[in-house]
C-alpha positions as CSV (number, residue, x, y, z in Angstrom):
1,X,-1.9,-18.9,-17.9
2,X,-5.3,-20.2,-17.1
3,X,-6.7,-19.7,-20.3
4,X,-3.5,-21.5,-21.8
5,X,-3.8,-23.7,-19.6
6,X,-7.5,-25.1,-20.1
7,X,-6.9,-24.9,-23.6
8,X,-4.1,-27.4,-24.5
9,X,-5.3,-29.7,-21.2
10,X,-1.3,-28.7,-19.4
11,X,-1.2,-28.3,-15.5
12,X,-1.2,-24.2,-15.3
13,X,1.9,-24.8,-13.2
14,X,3.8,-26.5,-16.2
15,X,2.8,-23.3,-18.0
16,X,4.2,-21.2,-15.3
17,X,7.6,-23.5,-15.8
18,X,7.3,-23.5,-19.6
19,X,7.0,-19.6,-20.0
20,X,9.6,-19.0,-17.5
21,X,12.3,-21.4,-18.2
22,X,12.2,-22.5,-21.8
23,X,10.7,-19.7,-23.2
24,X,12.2,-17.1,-20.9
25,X,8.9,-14.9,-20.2
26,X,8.4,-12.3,-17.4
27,X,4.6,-11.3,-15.6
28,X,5.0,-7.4,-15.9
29,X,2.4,-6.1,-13.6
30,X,1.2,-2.5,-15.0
31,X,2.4,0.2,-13.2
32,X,0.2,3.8,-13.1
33,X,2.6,6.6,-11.6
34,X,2.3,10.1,-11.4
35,X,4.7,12.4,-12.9
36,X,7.6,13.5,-11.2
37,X,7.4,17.6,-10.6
38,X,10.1,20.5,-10.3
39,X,11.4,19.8,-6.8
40,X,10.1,16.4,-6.2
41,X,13.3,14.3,-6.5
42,X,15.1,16.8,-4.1
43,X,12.4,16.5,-1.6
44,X,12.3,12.4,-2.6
45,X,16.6,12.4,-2.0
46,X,16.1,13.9,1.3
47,X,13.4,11.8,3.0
48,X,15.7,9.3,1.6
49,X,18.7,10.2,3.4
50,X,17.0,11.1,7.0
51,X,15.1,7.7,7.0
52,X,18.3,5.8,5.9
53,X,20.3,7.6,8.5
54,X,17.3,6.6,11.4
55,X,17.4,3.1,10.2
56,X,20.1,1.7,12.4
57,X,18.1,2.1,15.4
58,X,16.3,-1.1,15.6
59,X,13.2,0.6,18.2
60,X,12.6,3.1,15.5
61,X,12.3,0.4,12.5
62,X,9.5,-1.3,15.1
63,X,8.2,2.0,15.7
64,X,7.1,2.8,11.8
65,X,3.7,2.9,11.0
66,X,3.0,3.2,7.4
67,X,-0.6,4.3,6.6
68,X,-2.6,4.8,3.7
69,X,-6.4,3.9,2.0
70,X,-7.1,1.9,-1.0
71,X,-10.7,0.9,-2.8
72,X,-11.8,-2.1,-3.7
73,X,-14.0,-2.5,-6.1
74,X,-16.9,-5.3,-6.2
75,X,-16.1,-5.6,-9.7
76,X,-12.6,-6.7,-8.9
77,X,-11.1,-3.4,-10.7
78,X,-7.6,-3.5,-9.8
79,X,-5.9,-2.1,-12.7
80,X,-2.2,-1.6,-12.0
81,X,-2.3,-4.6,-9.2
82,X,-3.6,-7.8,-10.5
83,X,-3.2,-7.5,-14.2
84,X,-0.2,-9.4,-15.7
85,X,0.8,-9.7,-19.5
86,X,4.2,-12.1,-19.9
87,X,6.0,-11.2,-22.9
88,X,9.7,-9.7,-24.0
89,X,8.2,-6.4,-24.7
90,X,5.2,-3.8,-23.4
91,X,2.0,-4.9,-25.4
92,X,0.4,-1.4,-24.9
93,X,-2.9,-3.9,-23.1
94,X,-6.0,-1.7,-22.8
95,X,-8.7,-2.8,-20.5
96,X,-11.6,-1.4,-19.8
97,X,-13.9,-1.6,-16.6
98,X,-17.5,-0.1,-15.6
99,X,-16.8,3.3,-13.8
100,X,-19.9,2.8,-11.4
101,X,-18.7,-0.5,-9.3
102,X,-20.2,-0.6,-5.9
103,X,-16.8,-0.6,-3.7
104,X,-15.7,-0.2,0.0
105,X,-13.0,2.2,1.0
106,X,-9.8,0.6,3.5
107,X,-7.8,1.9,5.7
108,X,-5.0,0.0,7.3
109,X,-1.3,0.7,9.1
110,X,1.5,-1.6,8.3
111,X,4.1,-1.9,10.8
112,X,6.8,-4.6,11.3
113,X,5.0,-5.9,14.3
114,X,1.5,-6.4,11.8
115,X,-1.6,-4.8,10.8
116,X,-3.5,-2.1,12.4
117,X,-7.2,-2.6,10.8
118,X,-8.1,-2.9,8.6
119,X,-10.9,0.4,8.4
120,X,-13.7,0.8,6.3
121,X,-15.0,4.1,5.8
122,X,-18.7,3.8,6.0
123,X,-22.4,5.2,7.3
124,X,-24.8,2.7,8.1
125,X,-23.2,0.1,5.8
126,X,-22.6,2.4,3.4
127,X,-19.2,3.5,1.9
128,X,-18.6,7.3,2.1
129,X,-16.1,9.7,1.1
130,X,-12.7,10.2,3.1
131,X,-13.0,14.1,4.3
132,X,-10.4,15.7,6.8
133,X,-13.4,14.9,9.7
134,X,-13.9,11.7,9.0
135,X,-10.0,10.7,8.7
136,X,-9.4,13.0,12.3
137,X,-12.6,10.6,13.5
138,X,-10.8,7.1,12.7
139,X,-7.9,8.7,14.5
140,X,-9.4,9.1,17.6
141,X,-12.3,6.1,17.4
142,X,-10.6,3.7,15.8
143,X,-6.6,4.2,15.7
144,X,-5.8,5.2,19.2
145,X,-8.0,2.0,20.6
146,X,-6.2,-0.4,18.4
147,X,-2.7,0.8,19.5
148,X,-3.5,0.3,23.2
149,X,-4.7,-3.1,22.8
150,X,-2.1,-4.1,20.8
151,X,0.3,-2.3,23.6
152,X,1.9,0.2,21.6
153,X,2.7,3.0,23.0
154,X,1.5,6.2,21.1
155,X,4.9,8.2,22.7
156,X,7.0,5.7,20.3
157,X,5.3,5.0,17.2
158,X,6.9,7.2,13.9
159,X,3.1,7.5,11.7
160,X,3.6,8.1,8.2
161,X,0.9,9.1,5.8
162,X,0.4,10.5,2.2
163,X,0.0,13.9,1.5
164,X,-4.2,13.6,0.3
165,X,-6.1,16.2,1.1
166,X,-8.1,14.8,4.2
167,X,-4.6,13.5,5.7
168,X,-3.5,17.4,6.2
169,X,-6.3,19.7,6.6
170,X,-5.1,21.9,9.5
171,X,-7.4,19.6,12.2
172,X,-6.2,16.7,11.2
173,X,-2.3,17.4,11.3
174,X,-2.8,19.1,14.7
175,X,-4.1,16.1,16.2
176,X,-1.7,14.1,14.3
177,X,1.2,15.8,16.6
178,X,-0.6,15.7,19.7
179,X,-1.0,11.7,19.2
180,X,2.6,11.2,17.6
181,X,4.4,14.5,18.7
182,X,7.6,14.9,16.9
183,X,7.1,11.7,15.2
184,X,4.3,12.6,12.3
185,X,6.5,11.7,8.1
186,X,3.8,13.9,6.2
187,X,2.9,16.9,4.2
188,X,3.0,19.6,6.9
189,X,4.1,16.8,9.4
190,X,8.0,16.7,11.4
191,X,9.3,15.3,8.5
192,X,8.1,16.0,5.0
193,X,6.8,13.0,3.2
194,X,8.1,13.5,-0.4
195,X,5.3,14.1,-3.2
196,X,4.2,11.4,-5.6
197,X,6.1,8.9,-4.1
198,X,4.1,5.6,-3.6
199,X,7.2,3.9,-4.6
200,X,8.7,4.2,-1.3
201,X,5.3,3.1,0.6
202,X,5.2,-0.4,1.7
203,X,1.8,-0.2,1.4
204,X,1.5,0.6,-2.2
205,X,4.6,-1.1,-3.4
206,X,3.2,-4.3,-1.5
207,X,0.2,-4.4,0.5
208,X,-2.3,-3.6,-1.9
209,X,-1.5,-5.4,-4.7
210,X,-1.1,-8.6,-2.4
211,X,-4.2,-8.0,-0.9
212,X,-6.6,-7.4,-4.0
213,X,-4.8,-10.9,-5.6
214,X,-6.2,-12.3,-2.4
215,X,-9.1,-10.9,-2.4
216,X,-10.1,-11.3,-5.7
217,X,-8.8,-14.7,-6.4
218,X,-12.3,-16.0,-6.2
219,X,-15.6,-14.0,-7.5
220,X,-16.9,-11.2,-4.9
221,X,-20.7,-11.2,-4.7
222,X,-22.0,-8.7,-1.9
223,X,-19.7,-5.7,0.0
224,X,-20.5,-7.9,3.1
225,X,-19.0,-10.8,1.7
226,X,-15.9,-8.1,0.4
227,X,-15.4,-6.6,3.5
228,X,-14.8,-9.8,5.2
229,X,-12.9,-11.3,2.4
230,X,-10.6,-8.1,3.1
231,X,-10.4,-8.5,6.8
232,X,-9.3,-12.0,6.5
233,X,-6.5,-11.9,4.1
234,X,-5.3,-9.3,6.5
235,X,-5.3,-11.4,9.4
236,X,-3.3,-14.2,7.2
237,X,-0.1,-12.0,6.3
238,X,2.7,-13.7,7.2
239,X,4.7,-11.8,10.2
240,X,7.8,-12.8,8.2
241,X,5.9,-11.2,5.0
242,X,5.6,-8.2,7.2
243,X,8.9,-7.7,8.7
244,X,10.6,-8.1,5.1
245,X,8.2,-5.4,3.6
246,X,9.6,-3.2,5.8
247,X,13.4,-3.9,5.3
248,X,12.5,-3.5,1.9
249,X,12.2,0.5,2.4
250,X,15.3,1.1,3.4
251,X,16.3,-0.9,0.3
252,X,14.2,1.3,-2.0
253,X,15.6,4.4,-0.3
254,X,19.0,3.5,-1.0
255,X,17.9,2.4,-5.0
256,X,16.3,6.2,-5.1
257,X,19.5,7.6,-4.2
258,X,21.4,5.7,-6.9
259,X,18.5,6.8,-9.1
260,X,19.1,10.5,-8.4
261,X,15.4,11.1,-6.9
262,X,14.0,9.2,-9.4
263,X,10.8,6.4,-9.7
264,X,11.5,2.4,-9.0
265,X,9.3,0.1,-10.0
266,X,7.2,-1.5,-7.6
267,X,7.8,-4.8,-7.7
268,X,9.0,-6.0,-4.0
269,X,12.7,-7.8,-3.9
């Protein structure tokens, strides 16, 4: 649109109305997935079911905490989040991006009551590598703190992470239950959190993508200058933003079940 824009000297927002109501033209974001293995819908159907059966309890919808990391790269890499191509059918767009991108590592917890973080997972300024001792350390240095200033009480909060590798080495899912006992959706946790299923996490339905079209929307020079770039358009979400992202679980858990088990897109209703 900006290209199309600068080139026949039209206001990119009469583009926007041109492409979408005369000539009938969707943005399709690109969507990278993984495959679906032998077992995962069942496992998908059945988180489905228990969460949609908890949601009428409005203290355990406040109680969610959806977690979950993302990088971002100086080079503004963001493949599958801030790349659109409007047309009627799939172009098959290749793009291709230097592998070797300085970037910064996030952590944050979404929650209908607002952001936990965000965390960056560095040494002395430097980004490092997510291990199981490093993810148990944010727990306890920098998860834990933020919960009691925000006056949450650890006893009530529902924590739900992927199933990476550093999420549920044994440490980490032991300490997981001593923080949230009874109350940890993972891999190994009290309720399993079903494979390959970033569909159903606010967080990578929503969060990410919003946040790397924020972040991004201008150049990024320095990982200073990133990290605070991040931080901000965290503190900007909208509650309202918030609270809808999580409403729109339960509506993806009821699409799954109509879809037998099977992958949504992620575009947010």
């Amino acid at each position: 649109m900006r290209r199309l824009s600068a080139k026949t000297g039209v206001s990119r927002s009469r583009v926007q109305r041109v492409l979408r109501q005369q000539l009938r033209l969707y943005p399709y974001k690109l969507q990278l997935t993984q495959r679906l293995q032998r077992g995962d819908r069942a496992k998908r159907l059945q988180f489905c079911r228990w969460i949609l059966n908890m949601w009428g309890s409005s203290s355990f919808r406040q109680a969610l905490l959806f977690t979950d990391e993302a990088h971002f790269y100086l080079n503004g890499q963001v493949h599958k989040q801030n790349c659109r191509v409007w047309g009627e059918e799939n172009p098959h767009a290749l793009v291709e991006q230097d592998q070797q991108s300085p970037h910064i590592t996030v952590w944050c917890g979404l929650s209908s009551r607002g952001i936990v973080g965000p965390y960056f997972f560095q040494h002395r300024g430097r980004t490092v590598t997510v291990t199981g001792a490093r993810y148990r350390g944010m727990l306890d240095d920098f998860l834990v703190p933020a919960l009691r200033r925000r006056h949450i009480p650890q006893s009530r909060v529902w924590f739900q992470q992927d199933g990476a590798t550093p999420h549920t080495t044994r440490g980490v899912l032991a300490r997981l239950q001593c923080l949230f006992p009874g109350k940890v959706l993972s891999k190994g946790g009290t309720v399993p959190w079903p494979p390959r299923s970033p569909d159903l996490s606010p967080l990578d339905f929503f969060l990410w993508g919003q946040l790397k079209a924020s972040v991004f929307a201008q150049p990024v020079c320095t990982l200073r200058q990133l990290r605070s770039r991040v931080t901000n358009a965290l503190r900007n979400l909208p509650p309202a933003t918030l609270q809808k992202t999580i409403e729109n679980v339960a509506i993806r858990a009821r699409r799954c079940l109509r879809q037998r088990g099977g992958h949504m897109e992620t575009l947010l209703s």
